[in-house]
C-alpha positions as CSV (number, residue, x, y, z in Angstrom):
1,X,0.0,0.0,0.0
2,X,1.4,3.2,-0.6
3,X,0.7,6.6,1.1
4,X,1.8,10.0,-0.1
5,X,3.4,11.9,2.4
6,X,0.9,14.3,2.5
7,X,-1.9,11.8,3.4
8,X,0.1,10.6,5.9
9,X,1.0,14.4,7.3
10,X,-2.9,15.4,8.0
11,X,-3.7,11.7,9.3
12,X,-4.7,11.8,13.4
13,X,-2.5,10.3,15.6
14,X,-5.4,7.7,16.3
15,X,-5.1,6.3,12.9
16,X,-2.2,4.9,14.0
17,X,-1.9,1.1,15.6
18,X,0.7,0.4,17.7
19,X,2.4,-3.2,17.8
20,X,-0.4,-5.3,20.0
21,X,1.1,-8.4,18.3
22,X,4.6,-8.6,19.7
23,X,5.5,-10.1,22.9
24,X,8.0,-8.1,25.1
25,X,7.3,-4.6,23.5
26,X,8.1,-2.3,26.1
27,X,6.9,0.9,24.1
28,X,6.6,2.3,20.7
29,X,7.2,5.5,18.5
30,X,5.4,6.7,16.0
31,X,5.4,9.6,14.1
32,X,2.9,11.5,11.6
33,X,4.9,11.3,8.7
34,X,4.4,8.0,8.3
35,X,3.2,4.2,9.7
36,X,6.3,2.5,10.6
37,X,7.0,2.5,13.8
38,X,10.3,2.4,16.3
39,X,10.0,-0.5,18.9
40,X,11.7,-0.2,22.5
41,X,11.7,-3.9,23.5
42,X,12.8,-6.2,26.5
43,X,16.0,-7.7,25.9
44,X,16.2,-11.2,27.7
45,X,17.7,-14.5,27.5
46,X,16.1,-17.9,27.2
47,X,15.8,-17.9,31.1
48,X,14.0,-14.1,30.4
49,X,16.7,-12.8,32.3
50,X,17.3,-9.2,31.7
51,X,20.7,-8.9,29.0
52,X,22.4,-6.2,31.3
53,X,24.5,-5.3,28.5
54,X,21.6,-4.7,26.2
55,X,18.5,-4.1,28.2
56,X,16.9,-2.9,25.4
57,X,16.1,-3.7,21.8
58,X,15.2,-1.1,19.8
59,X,14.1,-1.4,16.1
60,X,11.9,-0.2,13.4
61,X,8.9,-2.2,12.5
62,X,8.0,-1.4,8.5
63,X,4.0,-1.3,8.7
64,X,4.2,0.6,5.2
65,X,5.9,-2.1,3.3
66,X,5.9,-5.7,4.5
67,X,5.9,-5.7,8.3
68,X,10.0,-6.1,8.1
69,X,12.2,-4.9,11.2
70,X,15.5,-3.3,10.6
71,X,17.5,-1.9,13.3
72,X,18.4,1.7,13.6
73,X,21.1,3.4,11.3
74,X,23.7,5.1,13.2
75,X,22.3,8.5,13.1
76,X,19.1,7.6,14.1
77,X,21.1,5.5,17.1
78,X,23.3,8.5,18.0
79,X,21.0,11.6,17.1
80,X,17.3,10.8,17.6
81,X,15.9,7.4,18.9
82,X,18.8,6.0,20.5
83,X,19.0,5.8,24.3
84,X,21.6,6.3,27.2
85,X,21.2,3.4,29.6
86,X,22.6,3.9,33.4
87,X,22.5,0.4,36.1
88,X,20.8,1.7,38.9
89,X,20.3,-1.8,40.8
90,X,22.8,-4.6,39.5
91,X,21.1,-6.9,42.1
92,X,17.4,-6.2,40.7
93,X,19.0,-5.5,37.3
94,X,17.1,-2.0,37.3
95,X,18.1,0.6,34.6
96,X,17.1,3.7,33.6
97,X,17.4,5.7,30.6
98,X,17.2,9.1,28.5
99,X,16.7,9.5,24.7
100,X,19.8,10.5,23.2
101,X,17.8,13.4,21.7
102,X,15.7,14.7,24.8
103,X,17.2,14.3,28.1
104,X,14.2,15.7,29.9
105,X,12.8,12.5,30.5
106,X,14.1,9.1,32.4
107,X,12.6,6.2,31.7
108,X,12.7,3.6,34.3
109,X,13.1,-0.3,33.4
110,X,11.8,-2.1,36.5
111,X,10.1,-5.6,37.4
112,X,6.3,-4.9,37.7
113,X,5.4,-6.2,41.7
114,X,2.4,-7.0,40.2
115,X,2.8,-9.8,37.2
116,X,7.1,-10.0,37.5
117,X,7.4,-8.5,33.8
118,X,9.5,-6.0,33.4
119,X,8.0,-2.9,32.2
120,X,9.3,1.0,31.1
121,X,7.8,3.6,33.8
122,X,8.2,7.0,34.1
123,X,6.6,10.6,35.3
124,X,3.9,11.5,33.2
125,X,1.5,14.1,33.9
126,X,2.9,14.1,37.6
127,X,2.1,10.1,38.1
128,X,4.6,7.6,38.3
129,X,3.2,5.7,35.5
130,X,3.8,2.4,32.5
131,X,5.1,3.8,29.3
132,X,3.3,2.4,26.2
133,X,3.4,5.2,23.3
134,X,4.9,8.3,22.1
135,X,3.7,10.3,19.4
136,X,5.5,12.7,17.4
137,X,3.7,15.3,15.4
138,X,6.0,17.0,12.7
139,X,5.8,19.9,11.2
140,X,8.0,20.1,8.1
141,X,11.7,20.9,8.9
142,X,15.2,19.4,7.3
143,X,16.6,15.9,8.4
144,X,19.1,17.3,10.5
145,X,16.4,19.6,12.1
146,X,12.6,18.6,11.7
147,X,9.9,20.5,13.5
148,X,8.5,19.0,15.9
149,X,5.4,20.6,16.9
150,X,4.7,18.3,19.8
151,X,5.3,14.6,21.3
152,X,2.2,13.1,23.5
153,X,4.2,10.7,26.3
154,X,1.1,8.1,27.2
155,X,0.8,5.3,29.9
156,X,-1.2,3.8,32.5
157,X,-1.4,4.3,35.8
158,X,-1.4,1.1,37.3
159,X,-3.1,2.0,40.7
160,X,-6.0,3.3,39.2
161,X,-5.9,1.9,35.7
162,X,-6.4,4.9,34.1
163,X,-4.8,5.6,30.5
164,X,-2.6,9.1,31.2
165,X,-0.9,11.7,28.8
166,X,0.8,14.9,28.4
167,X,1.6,16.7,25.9
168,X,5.3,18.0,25.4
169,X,6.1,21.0,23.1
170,X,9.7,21.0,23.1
């Protein structure tokens, strides 16, 4: 199926579906320039013990083609998507981590006490809360420097089950 690229500019956010079919997603990005999508997922062993030296996984998933994954290129690694990952707990093996690109954030990667899965937490809205989504909405711009006319940071608050998101104009 192909899209032009403005189609795909105007289309809402909630156009988009996120990657319900794969097993240790920890979170996903998308943006509105197009459908494929950048998957943050749990990095584990057979055992599903946590790879300390690569808690993460992150990759794009091709919705607009064939439904292909390729990893990121180095730019997009070292300027946009990739993250900075800090031990904070060798014993729990809890990390956190910062987008390379926006530092604002930390993104906590800890054992749910509820179900024992890991899962990616962090402060949205003023709640302690699970990652599941970030949305970028462009605005035109270069490749070196896009507009970015917001990201929307959405999770769930686990105490109250509630679905919670804020809006970041950077």
């Amino acid at each position: 199926m192909l899209v032009s690229f403005n189609t795909l500019a105007k289309r809402p956010k909630s156009d988009l579906s996120g990657p319900g079919e794969l097993r240790n997603v920890l979170f996903y990005i998308q943006r509105s320039i197009n459908i494929s999508t950048i998957i943050y997922e749990l990095n584990v062993n057979e055992e599903g013990e946590l790879n300390a030296a690569e808690p993460v996984k992150i990759y794009w998933k091709n919705y607009a083609t064939d439904n292909s994954t390729e990893p990121l290129n180095y730019i997009q690694k070292k300027y946009a998507y990739g993250i900075d990952i800090k031990i904070i707990d060798v014993k729990k093996n809890t990390v956190s981590f910062n987008f390379v690109s926006y530092q604002k954030k930390t993104i906590y990667l800890i054992k749910s006490p509820i179900d024992g899965r890991y899962k990616a937490y962090c402060n949205i809205a003023g709640k302690f809360v699970v990652l599941n989504k970030i949305f970028i909405q462009l605005n035109g711009g270069t490749f070196w420097f896009p507009k970015i006319k917001f990201i929307e940071v959405s999770g769930k608050d686990t105490a109250s089950n509630e679905d919670v998101s804020e809006k970041i104009i950077p």
